[in-house]
VOBA-1610 file (N, C-alpha, C; in pm, whole numbers, padded with zeros to 5 digits, always signed):
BEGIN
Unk-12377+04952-07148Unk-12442+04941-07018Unk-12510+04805-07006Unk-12543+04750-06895Unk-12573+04612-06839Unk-12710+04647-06868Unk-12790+04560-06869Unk-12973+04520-06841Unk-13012+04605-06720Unk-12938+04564-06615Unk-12949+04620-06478Unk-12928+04816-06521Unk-12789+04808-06514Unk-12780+04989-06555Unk-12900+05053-06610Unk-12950+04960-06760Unk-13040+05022-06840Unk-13189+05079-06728Unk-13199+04935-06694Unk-13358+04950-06612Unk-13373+05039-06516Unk-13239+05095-06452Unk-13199+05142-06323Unk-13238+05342-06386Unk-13176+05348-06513Unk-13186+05419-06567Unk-13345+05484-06620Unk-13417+05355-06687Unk-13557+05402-06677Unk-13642+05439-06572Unk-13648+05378-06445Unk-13622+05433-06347Unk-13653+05549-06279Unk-13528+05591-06310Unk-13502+05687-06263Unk-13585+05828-06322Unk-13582+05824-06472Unk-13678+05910-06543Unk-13848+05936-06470Unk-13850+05803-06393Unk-14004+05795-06278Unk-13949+05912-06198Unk-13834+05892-06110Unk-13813+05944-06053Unk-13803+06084-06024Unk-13725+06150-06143Unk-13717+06273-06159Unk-13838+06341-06179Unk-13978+06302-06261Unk-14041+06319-06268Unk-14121+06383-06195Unk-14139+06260-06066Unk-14207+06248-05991Unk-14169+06406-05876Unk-14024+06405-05853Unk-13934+06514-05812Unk-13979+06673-05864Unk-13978+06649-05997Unk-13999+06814-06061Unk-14119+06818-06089Unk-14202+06713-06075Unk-14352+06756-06053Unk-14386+06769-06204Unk-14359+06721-06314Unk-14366+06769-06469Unk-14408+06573-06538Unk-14522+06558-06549Unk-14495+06401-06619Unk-14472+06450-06732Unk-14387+06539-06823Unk-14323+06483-06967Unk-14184+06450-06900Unk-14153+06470-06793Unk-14023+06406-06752Unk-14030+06280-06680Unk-14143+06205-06667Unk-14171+06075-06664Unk-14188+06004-06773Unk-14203+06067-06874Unk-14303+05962-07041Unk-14199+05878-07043Unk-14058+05976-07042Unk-13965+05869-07135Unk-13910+05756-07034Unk-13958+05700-06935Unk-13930+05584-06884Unk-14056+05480-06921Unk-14183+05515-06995Unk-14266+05466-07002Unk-14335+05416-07193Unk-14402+05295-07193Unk-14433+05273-07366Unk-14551+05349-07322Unk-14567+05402-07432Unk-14685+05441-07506Unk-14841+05482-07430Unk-14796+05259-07487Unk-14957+05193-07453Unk-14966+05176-07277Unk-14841+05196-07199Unk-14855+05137-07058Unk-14946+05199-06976Unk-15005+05131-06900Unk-15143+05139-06782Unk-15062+05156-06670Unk-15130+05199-06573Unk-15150+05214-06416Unk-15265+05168-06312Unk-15243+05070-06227Unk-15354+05043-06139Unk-15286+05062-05944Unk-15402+05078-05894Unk-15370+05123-05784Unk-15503+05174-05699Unk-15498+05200-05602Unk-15603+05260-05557Unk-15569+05342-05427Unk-15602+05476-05412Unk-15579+05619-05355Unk-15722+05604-05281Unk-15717+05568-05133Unk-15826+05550-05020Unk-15910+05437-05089Unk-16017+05407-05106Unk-16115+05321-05125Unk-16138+05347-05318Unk-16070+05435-05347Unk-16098+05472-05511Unk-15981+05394-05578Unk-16023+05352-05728Unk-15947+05278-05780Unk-15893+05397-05875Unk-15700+05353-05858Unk-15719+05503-06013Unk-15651+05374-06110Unk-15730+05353-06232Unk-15635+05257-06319Unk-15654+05337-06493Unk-15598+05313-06536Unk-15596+05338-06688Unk-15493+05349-06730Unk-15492+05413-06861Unk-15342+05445-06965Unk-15302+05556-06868Unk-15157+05546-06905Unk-15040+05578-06792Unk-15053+05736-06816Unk-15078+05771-06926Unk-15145+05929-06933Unk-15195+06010-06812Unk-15312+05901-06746Unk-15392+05945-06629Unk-15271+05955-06490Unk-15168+05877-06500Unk-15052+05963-06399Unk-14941+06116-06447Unk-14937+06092-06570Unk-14869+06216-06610Unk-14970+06325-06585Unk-15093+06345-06584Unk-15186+06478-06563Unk-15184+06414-06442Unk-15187+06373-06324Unk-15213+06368-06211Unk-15088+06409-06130Unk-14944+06373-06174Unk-14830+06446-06184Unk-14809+06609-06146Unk-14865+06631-06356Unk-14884+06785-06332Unk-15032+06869-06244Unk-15074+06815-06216Unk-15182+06910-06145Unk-15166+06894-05949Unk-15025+06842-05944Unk-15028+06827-05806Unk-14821+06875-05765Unk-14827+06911-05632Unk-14742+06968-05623Unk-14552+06908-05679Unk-14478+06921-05681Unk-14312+06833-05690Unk-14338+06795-05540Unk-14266+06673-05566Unk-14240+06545-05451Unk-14067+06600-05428Unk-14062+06738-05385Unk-13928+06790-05371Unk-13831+06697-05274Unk-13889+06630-05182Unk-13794+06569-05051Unk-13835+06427-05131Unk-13891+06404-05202Unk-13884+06243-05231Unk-13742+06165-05227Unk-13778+06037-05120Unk-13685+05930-05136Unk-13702+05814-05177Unk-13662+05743-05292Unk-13711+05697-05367Unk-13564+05549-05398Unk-13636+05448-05363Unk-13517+05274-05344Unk-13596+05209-05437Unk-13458+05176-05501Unk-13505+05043-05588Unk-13430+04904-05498Unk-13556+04831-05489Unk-13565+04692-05385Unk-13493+04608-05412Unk-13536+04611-05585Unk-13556+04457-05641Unk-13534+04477-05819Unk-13466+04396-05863Unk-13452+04412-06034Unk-13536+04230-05998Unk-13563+04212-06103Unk-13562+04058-06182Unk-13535+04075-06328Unk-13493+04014-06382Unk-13466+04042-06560Unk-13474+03895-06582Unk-13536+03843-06689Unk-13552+03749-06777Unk-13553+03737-06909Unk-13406+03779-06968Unk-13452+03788-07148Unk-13482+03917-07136Unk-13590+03930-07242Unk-13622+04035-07240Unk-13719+04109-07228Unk-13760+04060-07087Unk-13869+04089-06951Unk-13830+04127-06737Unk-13855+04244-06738Unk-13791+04275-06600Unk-13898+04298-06498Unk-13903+04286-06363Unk-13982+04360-06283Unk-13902+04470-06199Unk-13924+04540-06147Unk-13898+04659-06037Unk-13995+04641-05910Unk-13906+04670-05811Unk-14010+04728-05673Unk-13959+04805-05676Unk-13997+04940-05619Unk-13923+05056-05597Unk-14020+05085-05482Unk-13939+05169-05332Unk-14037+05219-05259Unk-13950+05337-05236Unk-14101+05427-05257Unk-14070+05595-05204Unk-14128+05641-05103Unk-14122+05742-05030Unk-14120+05802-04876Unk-14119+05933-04921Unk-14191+06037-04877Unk-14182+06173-04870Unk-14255+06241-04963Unk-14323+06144-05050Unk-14408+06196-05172Unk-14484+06281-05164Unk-14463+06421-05116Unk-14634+06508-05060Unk-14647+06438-04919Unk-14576+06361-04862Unk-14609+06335-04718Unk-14651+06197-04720Unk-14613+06108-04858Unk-14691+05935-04856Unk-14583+05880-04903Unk-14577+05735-04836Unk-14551+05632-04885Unk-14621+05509-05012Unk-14486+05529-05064Unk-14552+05417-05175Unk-14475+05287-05235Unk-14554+05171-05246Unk-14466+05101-05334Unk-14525+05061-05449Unk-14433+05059-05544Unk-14431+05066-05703Unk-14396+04940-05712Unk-14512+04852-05820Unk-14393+04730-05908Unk-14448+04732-06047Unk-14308+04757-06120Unk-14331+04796-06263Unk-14283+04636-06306Unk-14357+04651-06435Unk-14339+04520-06540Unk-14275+04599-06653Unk-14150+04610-06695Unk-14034+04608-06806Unk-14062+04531-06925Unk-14020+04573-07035Unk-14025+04524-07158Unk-13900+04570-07284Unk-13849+04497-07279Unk-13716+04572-07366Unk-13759+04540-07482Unk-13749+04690-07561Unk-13794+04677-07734Unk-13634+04761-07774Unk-13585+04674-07882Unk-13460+04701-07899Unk-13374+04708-07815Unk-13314+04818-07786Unk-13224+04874-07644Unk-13241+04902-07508Unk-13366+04916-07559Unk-13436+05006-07437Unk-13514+04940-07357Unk-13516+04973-07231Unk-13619+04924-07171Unk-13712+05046-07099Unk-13887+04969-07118Unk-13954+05085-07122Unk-14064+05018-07003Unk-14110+05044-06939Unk-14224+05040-06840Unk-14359+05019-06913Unk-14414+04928-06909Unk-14531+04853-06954Unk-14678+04887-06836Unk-14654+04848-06701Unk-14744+04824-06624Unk-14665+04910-06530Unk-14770+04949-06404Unk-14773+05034-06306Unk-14836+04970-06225Unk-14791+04893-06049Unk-14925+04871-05987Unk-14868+04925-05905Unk-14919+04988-05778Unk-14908+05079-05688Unk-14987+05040-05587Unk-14939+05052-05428Unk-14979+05048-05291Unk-14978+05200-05237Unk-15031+05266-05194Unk-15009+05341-05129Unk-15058+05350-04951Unk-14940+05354-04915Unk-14927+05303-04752Unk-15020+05407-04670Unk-15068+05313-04578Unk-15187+05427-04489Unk-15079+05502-04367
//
């Protein structure tokens, strides 16, 4: 598989996630150590990416989610993502992830997030 396929692929693991409402079906698009920043009305939500997998599970599946990837960039072995979703619980959002390929894989490092009024 291409760089592109791969990333398209991690991805998507957001995606499904986000869909079945379960973040252990988000982890595996994500390292470890990766953070999330963003802010939900005037509140900031940022930390280890943990704090979206329980925010995941304690809120309903994004069953009608529609969910575009914008934009790849790849450099070596460094990528960004935009991705924008529609239907999330009734919100719009756009996502830009920072990529990091360790070995084969490429894994989601950073999370910053808009969420559209």
């Amino acid at each position: 598989m291409s760089d592109e396929e791969l990333i398209k692929k991690t991805i998507q693991h957001y995606i499904n996630g986000a869909i079945s409402g379960n973040g252990d079906d988000m982890k595996p698009a994500f390292h470890i150590e990766a953070t999330i920043f963003g802010y939900i009305g005037d509140d900031l939500f940022s930390g280890p990416i943990k704090n979206l997998f329980d925010w995941i599970d304690e809120n309903p599946p994004a069953n009608e989610l529609e969910a575009n990837i914008v934009n790849i960039d790849i450099e070596g072995t460094v990528a960004t993502v935009r991705l924008e979703s529609s239907n999330w619980s009734g919100h719009q959002f756009t996502d830009l992830f920072t990529l990091l390929k360790l070995n084969s894989d490429w894994k989601i490092m950073n999370k910053v997030f808009h969420l559209h009024s």
